[in-house]
N, C-alpha and C positions, 0 to 999 in steps of 0.2 A: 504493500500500500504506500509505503514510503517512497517507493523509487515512481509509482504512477505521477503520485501528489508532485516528484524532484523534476516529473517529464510535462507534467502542467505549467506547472512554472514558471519553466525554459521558455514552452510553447508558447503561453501567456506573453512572457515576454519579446521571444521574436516577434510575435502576432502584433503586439502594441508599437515596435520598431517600425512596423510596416512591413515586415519579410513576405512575400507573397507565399513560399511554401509552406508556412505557418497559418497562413488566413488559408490555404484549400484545405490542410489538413484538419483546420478547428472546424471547418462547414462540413466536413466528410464525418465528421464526428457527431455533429449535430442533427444530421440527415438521418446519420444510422440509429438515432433514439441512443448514444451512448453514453452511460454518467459521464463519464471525460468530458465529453461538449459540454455538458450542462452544467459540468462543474469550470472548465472554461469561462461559458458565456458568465456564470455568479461573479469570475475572480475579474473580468475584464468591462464589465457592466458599465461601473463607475467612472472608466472612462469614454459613453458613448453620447449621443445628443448634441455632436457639432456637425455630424455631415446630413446635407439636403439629401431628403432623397423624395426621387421622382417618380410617378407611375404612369408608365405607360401603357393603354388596353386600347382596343378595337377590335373589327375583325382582324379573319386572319387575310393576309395577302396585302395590306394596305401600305406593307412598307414602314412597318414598327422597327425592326431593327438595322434598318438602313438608318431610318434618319435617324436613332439613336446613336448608330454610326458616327452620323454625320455631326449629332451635337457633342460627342465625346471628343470627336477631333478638332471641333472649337474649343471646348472647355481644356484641352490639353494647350492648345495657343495660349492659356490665357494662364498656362501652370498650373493647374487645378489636377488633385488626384482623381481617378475616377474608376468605381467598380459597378460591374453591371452584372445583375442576377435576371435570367433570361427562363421564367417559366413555363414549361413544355410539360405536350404531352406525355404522359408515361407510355415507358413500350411495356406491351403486354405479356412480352416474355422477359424479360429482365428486370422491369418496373426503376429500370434508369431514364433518364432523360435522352430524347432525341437531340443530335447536334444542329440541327438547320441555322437555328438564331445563328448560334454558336461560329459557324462557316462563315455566316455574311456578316461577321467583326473581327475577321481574320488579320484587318489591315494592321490591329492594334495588340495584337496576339507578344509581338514581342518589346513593345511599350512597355518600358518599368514600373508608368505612372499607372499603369493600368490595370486591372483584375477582371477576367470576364468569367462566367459562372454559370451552366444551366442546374436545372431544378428540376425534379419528375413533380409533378400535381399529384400524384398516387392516390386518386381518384377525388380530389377535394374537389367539392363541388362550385367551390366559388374560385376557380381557375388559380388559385394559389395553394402549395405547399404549407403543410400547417408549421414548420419549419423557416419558412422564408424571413419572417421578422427577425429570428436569431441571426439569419443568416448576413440580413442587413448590417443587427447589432454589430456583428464580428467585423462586417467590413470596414462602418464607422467607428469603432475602437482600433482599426488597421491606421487609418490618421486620415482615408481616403475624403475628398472634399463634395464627392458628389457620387450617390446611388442612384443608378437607373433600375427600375422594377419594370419588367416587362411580361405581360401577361398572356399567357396560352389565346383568350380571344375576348368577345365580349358576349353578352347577353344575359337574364334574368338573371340567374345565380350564379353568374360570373362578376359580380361587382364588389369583395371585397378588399377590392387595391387601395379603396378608402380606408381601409381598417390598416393600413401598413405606410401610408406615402403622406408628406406633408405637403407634396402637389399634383395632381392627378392632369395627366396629359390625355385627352382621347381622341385618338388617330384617324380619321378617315378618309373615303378614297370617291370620289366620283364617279357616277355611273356601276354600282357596285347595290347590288340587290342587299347584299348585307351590309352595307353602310346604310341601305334604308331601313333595314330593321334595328341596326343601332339608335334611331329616331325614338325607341318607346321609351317614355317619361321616365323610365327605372334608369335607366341608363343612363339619358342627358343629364340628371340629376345628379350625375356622380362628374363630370369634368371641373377641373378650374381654367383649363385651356383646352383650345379646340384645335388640332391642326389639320387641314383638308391637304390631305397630302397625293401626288402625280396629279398636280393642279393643272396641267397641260392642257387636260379632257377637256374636249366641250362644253362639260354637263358642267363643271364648278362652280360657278355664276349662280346657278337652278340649284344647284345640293344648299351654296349660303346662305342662300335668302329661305330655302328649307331648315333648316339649323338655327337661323335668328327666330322663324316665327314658331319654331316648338320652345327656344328659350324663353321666348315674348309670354309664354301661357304662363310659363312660374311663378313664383312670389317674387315683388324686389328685391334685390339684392346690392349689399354696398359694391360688391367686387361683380362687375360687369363680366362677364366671361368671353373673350378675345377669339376670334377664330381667324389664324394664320395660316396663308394660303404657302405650303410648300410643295419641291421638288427634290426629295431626297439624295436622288443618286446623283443632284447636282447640285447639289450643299445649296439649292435656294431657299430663302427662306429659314433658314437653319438661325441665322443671326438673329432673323426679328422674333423668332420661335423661344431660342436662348432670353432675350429682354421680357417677354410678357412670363416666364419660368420665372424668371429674375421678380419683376414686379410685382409680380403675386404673391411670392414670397416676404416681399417688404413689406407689403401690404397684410400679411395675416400677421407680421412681426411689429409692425404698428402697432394693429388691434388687440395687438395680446393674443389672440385665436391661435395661432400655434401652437400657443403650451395649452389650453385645450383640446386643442385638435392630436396630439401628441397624446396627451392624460385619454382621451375618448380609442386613441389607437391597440394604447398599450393595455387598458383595460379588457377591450375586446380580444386582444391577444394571451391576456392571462384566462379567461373565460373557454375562448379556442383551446387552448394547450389542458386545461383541465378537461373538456368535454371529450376531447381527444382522446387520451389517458383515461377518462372513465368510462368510454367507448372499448378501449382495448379491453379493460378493466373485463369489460362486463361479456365482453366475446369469449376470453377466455375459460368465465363462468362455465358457458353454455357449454363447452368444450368437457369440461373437466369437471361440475357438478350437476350430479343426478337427482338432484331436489329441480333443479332449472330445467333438468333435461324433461322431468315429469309435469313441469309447471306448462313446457310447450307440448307436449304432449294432450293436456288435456285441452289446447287449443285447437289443434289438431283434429283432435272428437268430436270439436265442436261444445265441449259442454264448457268450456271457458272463453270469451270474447278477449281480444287483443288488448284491448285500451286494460282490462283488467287485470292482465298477466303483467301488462309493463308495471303496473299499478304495486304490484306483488313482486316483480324484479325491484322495485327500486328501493322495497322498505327491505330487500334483504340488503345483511352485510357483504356485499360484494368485495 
């Protein structure tokens, strides 16, 4: 136990230096559910809550991680560290992450200032690893100055990049059926910026003036929501995209709302992590006790209804 605690420490401490093989190994740790990470993320905590980080969602296809691409290689101009957590589908036979993101940020692969990272979803329904948040921590205890979150896609139960990012990017693409359905009020309600991206299209014009008048239906709001026409794989737009990232930011660090919006993230993350954990908790039950096995059983028969058996799951000690 001694020499684990003496290899934490190390790690801790590379990881806080900024050493990049110490920030994959502490995420690899924390991925795999292993006390180590967890014990990690406790010892390295106290140093997190300086780096922005940003959420990127849309569909898929629209060109999320080009122009993430493309604002890392700004942010790099400007000397800023930057790690990017790129969450994908899980493969069905591995339950690792696909590389796709991964390839199309290839440019920046051997950038020092850099960290890029996929993430399997391993079935979470709101398109992020229930993991990710730690993941972030670690990176922001790395010294990095800016996190990009990038999310598998968008739609209903794909919207909690709110519950992790203290700016929410959402991507879209013209003339894209599912850039139309990213239009349903669950969704726009989740941006603080909007960027129509391969503005090229014809249709742009007709998607913004769609896009202001479902924003038009919402409540006021102090912070106007910006929608910046870009062209990713030719860094347009990239600069004015970076400003309105920027101004949002000063803008909830104004109002205070940040640490709010921070307190509102991290809460919902400690809530996730437990429900998690009592989920596992309580699979394993069914697995290994025959009191539970009998309890679904008599659902089974029919002579006990579902809502009641959970009812009866839940007052046992699991």
């Amino acid at each position: 136990m001694a020499r684990a605690g003496t290899q934490n420490a190390d790690l801790a401490e590379r990881l806080l230096a900024g050493d990049k093989r110490a920030l994959a190994r502490a995420i690899s740790l924390v991925e795999d559910d292993d006390p180590q990470g967890w014990a990690l993320v406790r010892e390295v905590y106290p140093h997190t809550g300086k780096a922005a980080i940003v959420g990127f969602t849309g569909p898929p296809g629209v060109g999320k991680s080009t122009l993430i691409g493309a604002l890392t290689a700004h942010a790099r101009q400007a000397d800023r560290g930057v790690a990017v957590l790129s969450i994908d589908p899980s493969s069905p036979f591995t339950k690792g992450a696909l590389l796709g993101d991964r390839i199309r940020l290839t440019d920046h692969f051997l950038d020092s200032g850099v960290f890029i990272r996929s993430m399997a979803t391993r079935g979470s329904l709101g398109g992020l690893s229930e993991a990710t948040l730690q993941a972030a921590l670690l990176m922001d205890a790395s010294g990095k100055d800016d996190v990009f979150l990038e999310t598998v896609g968008v739609g209903q139960a794909e919207v909690d990049i709110i519950d992790h990012a203290d700016t929410v990017v959402l991507v879209l693409m013209p003339g894209s059926g599912d850039s139309i359905q990213a239009l349903k009020a669950g969704v726009m309600e989740i941006p603080d910026v909007i960027a129509v991206n391969k503005s090229d299209h014809p249709l742009t014009d007709t998607m913004i003036r769609e896009i202001r008048g479902v924003l038009s239906l919402g409540p006021p709001e102090e912070w106007q929501v910006p929608i910046v026409k870009t062209e990713a794989s030719r860094a347009e737009g990239v600069e004015e995209l970076q400003q309105q990232i920027a101004a949002h930011r000063e803008h909830i660090e104004s109002k205070g709302s940040l640490v709010e919006r921070r307190r509102r993230n991290l809460m919902n993350e400690v809530v996730a992590l437990a429900a998690g954990r009592l989920r596992r908790r309580l699979e394993r039950s069914i697995q290994e006790d025959s009191g539970v096995q009998e309890l679904l059983d008599e659902v089974v028969a029919r002579r006990l209804d579902p809502a009641s058996a959970a009812s009866q799951l839940l007052e046992r000690d699991l």
